[in-house]
Biopython code that builds the backbone (N, CA, C, O; Angstrom):
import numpy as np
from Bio.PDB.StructureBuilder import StructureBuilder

atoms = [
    (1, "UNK", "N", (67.947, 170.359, 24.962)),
    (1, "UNK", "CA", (66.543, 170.383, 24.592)),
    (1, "UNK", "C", (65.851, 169.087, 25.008)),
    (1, "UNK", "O", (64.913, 169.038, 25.803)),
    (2, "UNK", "N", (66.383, 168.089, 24.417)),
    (2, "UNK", "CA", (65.458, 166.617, 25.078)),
    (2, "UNK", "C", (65.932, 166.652, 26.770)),
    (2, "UNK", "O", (65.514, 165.728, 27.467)),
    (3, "UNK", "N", (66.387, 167.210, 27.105)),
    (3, "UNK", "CA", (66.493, 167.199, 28.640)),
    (3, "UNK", "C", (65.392, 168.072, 29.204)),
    (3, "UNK", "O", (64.964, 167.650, 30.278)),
    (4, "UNK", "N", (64.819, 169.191, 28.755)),
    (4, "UNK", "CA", (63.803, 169.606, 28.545)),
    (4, "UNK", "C", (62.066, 169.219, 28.273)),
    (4, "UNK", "O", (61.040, 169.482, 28.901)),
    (5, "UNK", "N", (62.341, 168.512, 27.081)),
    (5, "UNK", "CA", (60.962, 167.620, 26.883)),
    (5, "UNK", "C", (61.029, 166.655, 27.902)),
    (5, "UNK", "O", (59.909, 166.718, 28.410)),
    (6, "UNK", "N", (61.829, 165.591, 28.654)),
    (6, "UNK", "CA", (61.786, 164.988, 29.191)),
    (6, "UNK", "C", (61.354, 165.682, 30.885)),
    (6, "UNK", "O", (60.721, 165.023, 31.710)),
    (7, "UNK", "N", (61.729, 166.753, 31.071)),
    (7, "UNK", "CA", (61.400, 167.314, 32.490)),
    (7, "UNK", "C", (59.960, 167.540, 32.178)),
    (7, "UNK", "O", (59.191, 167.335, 33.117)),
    (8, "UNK", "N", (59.329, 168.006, 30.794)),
    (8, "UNK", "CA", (58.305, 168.245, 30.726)),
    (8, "UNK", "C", (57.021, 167.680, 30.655)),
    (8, "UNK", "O", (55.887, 168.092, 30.900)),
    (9, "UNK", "N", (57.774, 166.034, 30.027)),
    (9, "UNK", "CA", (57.027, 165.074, 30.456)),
    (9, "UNK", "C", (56.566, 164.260, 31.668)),
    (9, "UNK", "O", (55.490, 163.671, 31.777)),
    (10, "UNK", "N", (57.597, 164.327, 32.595)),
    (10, "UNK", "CA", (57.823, 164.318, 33.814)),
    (10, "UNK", "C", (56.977, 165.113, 34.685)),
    (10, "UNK", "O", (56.850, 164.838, 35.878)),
    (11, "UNK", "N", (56.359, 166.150, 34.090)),
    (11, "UNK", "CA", (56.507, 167.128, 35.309)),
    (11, "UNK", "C", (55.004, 166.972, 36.426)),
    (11, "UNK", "O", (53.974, 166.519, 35.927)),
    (12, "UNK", "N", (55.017, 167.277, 37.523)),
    (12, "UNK", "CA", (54.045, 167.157, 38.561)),
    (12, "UNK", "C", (53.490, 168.073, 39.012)),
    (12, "UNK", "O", (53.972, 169.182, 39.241)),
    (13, "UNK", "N", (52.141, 167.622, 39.234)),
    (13, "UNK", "CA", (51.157, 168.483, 40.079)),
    (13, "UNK", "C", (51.333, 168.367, 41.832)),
    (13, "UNK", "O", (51.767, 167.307, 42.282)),
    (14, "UNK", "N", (51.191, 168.817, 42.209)),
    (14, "UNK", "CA", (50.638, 168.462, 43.951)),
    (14, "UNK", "C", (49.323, 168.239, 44.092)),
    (14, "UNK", "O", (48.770, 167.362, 44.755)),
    (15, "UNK", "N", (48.753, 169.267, 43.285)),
    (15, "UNK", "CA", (47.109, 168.634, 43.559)),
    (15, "UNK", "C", (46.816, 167.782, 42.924)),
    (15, "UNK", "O", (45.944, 167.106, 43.469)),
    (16, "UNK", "N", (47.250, 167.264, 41.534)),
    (16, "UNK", "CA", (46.711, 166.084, 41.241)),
    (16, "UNK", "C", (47.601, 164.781, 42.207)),
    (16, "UNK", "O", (46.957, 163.807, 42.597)),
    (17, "UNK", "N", (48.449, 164.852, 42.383)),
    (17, "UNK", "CA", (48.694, 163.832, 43.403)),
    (17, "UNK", "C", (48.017, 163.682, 44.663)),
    (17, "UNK", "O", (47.997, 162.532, 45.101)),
    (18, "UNK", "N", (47.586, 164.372, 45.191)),
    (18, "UNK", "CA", (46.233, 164.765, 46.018)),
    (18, "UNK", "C", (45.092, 164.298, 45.984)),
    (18, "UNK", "O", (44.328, 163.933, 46.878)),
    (19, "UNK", "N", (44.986, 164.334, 44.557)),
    (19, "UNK", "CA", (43.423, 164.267, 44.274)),
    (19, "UNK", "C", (43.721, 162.526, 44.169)),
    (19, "UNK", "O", (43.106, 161.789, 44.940)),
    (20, "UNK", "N", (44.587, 162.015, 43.284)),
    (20, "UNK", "CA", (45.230, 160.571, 43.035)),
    (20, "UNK", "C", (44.576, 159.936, 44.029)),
    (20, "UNK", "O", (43.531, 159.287, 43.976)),
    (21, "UNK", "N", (45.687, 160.321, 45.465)),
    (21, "UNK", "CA", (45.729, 159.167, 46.329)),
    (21, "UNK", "C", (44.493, 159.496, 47.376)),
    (21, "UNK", "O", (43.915, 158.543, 47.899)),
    (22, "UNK", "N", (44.212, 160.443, 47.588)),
    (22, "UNK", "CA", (43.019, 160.718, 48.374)),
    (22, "UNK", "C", (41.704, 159.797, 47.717)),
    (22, "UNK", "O", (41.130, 158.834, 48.227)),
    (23, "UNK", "N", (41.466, 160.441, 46.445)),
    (23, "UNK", "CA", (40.430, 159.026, 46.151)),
    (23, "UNK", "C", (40.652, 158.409, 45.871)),
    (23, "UNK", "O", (39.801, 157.955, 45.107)),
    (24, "UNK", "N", (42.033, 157.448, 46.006)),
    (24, "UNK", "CA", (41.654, 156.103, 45.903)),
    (24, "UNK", "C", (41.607, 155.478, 47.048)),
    (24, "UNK", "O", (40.923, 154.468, 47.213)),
    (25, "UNK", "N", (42.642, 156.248, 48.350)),
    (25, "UNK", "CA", (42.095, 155.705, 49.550)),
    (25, "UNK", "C", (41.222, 156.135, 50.843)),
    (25, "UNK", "O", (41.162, 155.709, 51.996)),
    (26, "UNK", "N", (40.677, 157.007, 50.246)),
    (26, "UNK", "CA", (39.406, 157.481, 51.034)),
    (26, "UNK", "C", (37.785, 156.491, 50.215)),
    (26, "UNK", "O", (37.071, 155.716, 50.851)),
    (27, "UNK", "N", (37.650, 156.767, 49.091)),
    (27, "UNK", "CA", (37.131, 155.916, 48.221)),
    (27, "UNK", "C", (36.882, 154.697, 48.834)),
    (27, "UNK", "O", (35.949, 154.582, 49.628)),
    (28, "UNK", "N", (37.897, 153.419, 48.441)),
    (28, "UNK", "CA", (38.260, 152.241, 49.491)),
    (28, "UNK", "C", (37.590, 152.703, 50.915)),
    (28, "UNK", "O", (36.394, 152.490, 51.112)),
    (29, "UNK", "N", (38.324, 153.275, 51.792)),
    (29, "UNK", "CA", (37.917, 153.239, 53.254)),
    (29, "UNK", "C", (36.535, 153.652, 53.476)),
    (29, "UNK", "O", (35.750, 153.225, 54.322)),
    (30, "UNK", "N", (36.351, 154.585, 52.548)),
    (30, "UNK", "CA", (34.442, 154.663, 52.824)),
    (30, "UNK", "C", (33.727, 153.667, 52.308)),
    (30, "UNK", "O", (32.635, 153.489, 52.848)),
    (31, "UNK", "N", (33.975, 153.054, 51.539)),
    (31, "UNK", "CA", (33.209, 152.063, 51.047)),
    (31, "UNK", "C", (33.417, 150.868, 51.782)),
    (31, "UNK", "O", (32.454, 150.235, 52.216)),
    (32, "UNK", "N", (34.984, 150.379, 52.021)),
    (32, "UNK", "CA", (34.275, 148.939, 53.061)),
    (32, "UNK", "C", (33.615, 149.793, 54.545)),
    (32, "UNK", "O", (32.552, 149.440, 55.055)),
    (33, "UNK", "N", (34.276, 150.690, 54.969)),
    (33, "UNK", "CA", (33.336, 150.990, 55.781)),
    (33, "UNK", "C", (31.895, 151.216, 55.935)),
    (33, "UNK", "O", (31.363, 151.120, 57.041)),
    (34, "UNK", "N", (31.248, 151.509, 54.882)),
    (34, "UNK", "CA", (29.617, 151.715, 54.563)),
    (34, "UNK", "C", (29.441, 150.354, 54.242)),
    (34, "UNK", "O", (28.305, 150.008, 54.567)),
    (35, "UNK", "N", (30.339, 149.097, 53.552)),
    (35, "UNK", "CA", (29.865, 147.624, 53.691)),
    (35, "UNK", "C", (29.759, 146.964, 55.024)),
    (35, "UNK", "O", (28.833, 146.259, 55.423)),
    (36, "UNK", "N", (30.882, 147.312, 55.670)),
    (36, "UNK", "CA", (30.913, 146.543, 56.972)),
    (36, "UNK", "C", (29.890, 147.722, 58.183)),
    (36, "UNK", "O", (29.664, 147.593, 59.386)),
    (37, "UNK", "N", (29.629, 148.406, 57.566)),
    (37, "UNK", "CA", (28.374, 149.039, 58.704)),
    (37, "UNK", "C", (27.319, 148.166, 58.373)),
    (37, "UNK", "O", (26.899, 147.423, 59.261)),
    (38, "UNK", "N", (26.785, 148.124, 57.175)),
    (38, "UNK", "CA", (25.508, 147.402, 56.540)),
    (38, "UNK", "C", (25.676, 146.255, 57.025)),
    (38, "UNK", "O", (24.941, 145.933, 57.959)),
    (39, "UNK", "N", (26.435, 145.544, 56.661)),
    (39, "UNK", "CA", (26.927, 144.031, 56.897)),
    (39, "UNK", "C", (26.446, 143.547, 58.525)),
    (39, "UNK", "O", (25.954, 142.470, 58.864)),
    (40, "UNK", "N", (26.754, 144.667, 59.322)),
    (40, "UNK", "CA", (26.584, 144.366, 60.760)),
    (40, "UNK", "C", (25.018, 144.624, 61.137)),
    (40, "UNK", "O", (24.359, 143.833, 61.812)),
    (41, "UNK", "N", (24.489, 145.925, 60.567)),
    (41, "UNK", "CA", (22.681, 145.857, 60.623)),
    (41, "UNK", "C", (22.379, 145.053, 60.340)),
    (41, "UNK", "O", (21.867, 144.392, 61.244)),
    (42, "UNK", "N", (22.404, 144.270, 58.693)),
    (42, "UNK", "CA", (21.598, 143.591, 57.611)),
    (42, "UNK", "C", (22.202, 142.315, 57.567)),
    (42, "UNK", "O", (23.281, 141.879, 57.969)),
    (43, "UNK", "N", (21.234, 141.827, 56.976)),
    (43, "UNK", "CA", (22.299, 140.338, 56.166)),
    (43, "UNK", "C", (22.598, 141.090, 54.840)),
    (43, "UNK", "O", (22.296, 142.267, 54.645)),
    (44, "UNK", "N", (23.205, 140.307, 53.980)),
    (44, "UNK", "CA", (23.248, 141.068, 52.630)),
    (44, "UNK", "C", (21.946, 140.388, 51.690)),
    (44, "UNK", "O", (22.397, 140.006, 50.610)),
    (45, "UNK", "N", (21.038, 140.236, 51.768)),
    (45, "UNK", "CA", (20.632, 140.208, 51.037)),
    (45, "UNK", "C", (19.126, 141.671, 51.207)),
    (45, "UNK", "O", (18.466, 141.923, 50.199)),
    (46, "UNK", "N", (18.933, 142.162, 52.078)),
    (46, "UNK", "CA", (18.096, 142.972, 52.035)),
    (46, "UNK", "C", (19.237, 144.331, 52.386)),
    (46, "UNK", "O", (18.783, 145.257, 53.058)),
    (47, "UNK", "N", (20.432, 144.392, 52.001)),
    (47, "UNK", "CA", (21.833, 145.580, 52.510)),
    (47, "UNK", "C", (21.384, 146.499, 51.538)),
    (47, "UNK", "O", (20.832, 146.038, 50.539)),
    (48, "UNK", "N", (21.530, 147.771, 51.661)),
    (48, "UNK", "CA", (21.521, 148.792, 50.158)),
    (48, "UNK", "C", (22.648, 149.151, 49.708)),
    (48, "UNK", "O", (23.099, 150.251, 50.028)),
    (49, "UNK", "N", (23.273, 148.382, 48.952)),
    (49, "UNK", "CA", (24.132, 148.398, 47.949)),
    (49, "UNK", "C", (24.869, 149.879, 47.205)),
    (49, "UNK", "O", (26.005, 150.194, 46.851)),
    (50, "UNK", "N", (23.452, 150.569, 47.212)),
    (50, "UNK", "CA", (24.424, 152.302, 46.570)),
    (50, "UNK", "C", (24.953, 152.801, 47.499)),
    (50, "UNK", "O", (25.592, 153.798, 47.162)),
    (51, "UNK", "N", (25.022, 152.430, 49.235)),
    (51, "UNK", "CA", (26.462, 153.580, 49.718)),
    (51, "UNK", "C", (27.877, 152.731, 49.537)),
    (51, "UNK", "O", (28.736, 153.542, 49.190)),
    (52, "UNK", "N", (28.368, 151.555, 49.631)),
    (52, "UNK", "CA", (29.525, 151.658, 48.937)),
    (52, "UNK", "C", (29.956, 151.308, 48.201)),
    (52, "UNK", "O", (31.098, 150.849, 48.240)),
    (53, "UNK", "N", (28.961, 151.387, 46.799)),
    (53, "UNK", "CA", (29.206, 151.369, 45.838)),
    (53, "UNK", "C", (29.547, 152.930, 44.944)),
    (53, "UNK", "O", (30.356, 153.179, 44.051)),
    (54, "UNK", "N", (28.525, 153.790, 45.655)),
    (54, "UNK", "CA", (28.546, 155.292, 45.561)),
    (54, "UNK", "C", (29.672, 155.693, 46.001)),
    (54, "UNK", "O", (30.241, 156.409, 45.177)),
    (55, "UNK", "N", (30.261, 155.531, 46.988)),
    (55, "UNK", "CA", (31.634, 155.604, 47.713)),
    (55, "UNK", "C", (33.128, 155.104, 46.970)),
    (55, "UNK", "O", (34.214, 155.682, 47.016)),
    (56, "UNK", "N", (32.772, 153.850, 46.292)),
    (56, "UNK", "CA", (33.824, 153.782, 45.546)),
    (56, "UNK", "C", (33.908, 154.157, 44.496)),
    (56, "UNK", "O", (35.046, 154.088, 44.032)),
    (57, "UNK", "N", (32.791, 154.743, 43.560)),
    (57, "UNK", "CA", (32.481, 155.435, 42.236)),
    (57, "UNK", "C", (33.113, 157.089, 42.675)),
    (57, "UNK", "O", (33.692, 157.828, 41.878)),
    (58, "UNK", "N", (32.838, 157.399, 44.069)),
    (58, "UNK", "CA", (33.515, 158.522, 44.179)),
    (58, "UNK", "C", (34.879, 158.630, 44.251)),
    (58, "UNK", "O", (35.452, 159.551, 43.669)),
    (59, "UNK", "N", (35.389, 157.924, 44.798)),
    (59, "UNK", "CA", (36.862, 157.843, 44.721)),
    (59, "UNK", "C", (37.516, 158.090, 43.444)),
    (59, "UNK", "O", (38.363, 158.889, 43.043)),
    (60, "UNK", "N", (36.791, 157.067, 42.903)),
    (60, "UNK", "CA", (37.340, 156.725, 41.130)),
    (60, "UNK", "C", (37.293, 157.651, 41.035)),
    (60, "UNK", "O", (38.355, 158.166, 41.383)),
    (61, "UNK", "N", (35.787, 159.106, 40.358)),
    (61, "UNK", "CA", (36.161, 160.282, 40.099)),
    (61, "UNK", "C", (37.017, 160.979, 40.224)),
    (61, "UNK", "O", (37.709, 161.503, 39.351)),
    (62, "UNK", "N", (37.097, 161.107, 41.817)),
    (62, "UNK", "CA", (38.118, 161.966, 42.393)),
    (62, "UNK", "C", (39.757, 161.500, 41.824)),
    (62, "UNK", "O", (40.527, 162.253, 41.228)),
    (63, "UNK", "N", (39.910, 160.653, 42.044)),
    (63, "UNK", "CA", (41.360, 160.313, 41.465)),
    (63, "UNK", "C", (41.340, 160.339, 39.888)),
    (63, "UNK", "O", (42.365, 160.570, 39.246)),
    (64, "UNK", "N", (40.093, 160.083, 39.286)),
    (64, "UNK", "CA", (40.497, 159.936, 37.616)),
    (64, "UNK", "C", (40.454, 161.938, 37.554)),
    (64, "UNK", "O", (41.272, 162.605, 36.921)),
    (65, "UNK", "N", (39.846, 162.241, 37.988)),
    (65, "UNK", "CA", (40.268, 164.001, 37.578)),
    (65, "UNK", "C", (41.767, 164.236, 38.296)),
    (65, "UNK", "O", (42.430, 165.239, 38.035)),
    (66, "UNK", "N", (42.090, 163.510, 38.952)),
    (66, "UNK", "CA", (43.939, 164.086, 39.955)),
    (66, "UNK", "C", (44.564, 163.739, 38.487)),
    (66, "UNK", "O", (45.548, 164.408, 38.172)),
    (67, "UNK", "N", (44.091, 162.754, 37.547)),
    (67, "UNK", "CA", (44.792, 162.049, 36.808)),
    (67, "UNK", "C", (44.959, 163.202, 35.584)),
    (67, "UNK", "O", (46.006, 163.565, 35.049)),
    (68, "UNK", "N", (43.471, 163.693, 35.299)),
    (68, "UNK", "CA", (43.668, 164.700, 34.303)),
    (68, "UNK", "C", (44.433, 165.757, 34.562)),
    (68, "UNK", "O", (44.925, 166.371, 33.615)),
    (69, "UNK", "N", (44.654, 166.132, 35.791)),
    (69, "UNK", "CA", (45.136, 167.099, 36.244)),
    (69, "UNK", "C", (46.673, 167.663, 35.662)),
    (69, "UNK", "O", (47.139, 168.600, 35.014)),
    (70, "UNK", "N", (47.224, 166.083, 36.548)),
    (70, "UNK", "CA", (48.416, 165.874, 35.997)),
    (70, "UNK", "C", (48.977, 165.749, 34.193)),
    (70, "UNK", "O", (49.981, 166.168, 33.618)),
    (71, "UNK", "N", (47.928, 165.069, 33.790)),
    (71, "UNK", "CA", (48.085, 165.186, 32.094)),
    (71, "UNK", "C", (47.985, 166.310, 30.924)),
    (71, "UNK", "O", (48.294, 166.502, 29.748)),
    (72, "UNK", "N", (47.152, 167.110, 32.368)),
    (72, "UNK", "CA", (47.255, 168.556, 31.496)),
    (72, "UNK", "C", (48.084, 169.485, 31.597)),
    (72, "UNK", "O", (48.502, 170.249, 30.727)),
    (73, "UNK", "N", (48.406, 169.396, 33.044)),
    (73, "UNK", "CA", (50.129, 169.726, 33.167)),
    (73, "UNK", "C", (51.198, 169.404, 32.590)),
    (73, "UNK", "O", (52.009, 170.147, 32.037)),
    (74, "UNK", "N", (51.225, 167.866, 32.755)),
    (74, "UNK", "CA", (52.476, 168.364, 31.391)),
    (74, "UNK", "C", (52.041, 168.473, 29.660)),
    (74, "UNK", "O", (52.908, 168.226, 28.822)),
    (75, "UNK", "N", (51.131, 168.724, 29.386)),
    (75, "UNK", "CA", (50.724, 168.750, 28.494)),
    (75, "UNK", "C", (50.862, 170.558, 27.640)),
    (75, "UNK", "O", (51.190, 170.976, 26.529)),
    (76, "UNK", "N", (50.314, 171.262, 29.160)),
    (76, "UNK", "CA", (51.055, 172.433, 29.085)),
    (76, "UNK", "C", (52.264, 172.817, 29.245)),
    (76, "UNK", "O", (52.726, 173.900, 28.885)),
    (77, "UNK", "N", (52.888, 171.852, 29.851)),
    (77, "UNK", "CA", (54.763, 172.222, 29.923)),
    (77, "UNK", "C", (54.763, 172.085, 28.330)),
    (77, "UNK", "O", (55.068, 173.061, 27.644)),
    (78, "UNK", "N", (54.442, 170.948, 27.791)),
    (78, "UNK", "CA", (54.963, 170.520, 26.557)),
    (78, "UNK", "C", (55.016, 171.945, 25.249)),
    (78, "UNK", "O", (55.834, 172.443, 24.475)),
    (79, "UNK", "N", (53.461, 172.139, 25.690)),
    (79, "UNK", "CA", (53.358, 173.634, 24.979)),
    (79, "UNK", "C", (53.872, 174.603, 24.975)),
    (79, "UNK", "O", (53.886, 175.300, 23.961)),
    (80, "UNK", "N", (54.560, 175.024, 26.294)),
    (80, "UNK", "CA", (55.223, 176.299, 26.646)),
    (80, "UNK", "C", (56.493, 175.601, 25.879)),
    (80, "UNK", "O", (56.704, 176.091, 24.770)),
    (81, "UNK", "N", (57.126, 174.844, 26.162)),
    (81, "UNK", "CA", (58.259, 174.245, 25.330)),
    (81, "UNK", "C", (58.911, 174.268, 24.340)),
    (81, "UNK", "O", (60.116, 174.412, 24.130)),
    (82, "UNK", "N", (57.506, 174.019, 23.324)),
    (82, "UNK", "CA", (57.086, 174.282, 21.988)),
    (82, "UNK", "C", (56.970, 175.587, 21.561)),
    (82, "UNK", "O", (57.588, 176.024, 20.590)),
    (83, "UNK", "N", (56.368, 176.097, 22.096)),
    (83, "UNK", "CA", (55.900, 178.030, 21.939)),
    (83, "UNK", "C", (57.664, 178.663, 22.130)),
    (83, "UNK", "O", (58.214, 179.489, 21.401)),
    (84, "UNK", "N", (58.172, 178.050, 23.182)),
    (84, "UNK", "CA", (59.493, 178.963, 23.714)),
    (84, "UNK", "C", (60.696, 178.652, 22.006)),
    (84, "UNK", "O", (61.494, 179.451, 21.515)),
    (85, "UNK", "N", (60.333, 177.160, 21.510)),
    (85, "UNK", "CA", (61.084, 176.820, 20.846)),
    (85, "UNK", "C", (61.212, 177.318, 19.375)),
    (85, "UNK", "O", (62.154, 177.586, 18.629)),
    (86, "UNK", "N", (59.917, 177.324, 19.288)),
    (86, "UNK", "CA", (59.460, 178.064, 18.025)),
    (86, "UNK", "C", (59.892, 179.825, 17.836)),
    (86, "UNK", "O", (60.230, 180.548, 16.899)),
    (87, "UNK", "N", (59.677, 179.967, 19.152)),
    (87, "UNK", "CA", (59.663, 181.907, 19.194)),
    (87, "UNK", "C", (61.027, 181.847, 19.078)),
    (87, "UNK", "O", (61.414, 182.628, 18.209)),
    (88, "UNK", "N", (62.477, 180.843, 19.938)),
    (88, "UNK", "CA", (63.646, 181.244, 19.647)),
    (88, "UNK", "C", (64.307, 180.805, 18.314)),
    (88, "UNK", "O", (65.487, 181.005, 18.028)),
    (89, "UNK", "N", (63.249, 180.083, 17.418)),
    (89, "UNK", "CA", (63.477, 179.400, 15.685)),
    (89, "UNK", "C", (63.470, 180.934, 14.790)),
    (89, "UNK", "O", (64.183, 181.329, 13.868)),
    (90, "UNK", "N", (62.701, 181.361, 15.285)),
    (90, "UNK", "CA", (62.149, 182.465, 14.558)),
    (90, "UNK", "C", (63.152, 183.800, 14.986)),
    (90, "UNK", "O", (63.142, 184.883, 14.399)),
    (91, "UNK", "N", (63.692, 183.576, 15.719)),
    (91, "UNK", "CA", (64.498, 185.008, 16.164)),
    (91, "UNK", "C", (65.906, 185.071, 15.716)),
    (91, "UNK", "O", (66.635, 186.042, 15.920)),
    (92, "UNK", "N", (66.374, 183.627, 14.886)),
    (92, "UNK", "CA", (67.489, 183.129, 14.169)),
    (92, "UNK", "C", (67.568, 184.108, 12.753)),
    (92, "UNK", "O", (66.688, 184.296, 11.913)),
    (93, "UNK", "N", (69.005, 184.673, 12.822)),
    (93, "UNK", "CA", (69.711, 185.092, 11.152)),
    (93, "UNK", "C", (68.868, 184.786, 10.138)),
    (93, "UNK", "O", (68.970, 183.569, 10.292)),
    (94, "UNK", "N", (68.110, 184.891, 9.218)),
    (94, "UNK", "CA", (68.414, 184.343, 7.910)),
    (94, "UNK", "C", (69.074, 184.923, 6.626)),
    (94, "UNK", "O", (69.119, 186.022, 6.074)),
    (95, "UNK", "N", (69.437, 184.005, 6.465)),
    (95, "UNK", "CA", (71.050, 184.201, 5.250)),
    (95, "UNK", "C", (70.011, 184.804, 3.934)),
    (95, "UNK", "O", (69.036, 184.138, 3.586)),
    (96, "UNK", "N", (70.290, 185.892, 3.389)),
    (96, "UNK", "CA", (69.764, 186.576, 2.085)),
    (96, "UNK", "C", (70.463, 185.698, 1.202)),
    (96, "UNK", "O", (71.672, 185.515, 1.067)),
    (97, "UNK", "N", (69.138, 185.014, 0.426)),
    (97, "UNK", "CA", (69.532, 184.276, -1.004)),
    (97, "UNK", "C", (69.425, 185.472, -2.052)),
    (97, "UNK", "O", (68.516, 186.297, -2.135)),
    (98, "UNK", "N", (70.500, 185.374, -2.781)),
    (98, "UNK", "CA", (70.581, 186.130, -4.097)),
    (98, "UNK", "C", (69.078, 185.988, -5.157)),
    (98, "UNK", "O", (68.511, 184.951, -5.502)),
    (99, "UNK", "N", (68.684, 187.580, -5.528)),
    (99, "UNK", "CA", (67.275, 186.727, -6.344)),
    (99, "UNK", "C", (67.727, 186.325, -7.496)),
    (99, "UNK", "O", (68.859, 186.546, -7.925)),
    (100, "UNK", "N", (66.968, 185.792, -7.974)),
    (100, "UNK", "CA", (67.192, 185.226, -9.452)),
    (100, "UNK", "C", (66.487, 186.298, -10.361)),
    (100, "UNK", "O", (65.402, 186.837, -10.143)),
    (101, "UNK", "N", (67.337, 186.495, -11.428)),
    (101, "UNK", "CA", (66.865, 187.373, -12.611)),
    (101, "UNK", "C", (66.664, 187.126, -13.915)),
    (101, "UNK", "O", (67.083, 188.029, -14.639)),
    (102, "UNK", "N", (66.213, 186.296, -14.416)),
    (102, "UNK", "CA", (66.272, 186.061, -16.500)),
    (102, "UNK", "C", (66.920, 187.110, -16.833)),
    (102, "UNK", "O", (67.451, 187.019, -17.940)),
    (103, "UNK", "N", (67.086, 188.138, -16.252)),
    (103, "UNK", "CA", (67.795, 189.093, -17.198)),
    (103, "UNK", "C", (69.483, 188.861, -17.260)),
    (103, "UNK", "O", (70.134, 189.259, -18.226)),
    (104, "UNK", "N", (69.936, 188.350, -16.409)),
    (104, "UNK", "CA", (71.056, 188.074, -16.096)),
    (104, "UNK", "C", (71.423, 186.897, -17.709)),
    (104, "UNK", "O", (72.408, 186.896, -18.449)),
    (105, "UNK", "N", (70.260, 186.102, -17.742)),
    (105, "UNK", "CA", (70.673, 185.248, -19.012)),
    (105, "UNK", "C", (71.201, 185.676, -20.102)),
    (105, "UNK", "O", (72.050, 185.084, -20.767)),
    (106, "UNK", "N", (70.460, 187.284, -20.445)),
    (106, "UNK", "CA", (70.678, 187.906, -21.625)),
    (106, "UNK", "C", (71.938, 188.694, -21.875)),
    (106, "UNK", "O", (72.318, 189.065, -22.985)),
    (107, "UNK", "N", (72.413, 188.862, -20.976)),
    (107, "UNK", "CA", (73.616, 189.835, -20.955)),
    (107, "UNK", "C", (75.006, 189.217, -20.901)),
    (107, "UNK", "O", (75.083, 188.062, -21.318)),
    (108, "UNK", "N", (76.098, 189.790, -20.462)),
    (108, "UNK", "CA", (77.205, 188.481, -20.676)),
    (108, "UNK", "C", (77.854, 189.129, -19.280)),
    (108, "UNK", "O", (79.080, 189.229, -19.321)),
    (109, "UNK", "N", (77.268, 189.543, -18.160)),
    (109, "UNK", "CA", (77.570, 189.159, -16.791)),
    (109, "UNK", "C", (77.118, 188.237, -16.028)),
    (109, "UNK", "O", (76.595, 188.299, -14.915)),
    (110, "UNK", "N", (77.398, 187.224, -16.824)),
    (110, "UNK", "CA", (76.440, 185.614, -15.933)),
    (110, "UNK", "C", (77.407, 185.032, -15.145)),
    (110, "UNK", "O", (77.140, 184.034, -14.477)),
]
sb = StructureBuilder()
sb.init_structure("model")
sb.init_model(0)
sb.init_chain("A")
sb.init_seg("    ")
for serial, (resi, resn, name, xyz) in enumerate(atoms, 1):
    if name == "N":
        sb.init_residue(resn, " ", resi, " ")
    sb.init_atom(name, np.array(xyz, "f"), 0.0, 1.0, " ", f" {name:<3s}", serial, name[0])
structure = sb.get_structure()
C-alpha cells in the first residue's frame, strides 16, 4: 500500500511537463528577445516595457498552470487510491457480535 501512495504521489503528467518547461523557456526567450529588439531601436529610456514584460508574465502562466496540472494529477491518483481502498475495507467479513439481552440476567442461563 505505501508503495502505492508513494507512486501516487509521484505520479506525472506529460502535459504538465510541457506546459512547465515550455513556459519557462519560451517565456525567457521571448522576452529577452522583445528586450534586445527594443534595446537596438530605442535607448531604454523611451523602450515600451509591456512586450517583455508581457512575455515573461506569459510564461509564468503557462508553466504555473503545467504546475497545477501536475498537482491535480496526483491529487487524483491519491483519490482513486483512497476510493479503491475504502471500497476493498468495505468488502471485508464482519465477525457477528453476539447481541446483548437483559433478559439473559434474569434467568440462570448466563
Amino acid at each position: 500500500m505505501e508503495d502505492q501512495i508513494n507512486a501516487a504521489e509521484k505520479a506525472k503528467s506529460i502535459s504538465a511537463e510541457i506546459c512547465k518547461w515550455s513556459g519557462g523557456v519560451f517565456g525567457i526567450l521571448f522576452g529577452l528577445g522583445f528586450f534586445f529588439a527594443e534595446v537596438q531601436k530605442n535607448d531604454l529610456k523611451s523602450m515600451p516595457w509591456w512586450k517583455p514584460i508581457s512575455a515573461f508574465v506569459a510564461g509564468a502562466a503557462v508553466s504555473a498552470h503545467g504546475s497545477n496540472v501536475a498537482s491535480n494529477k496526483r491529487t487524483s491518483e491519491l483519490i482513486a487510491l483512497l476510493v479503491r481502498s475504502t471500497n476493498s475495507a468495505s468488502e471485508l467479513p464482519i465477525a457477528k457480535t453476539p447481541e446483548y439481552s437483559d433478559l439473559l440476567e434474569d434467568s440462570d442461563n448466563q
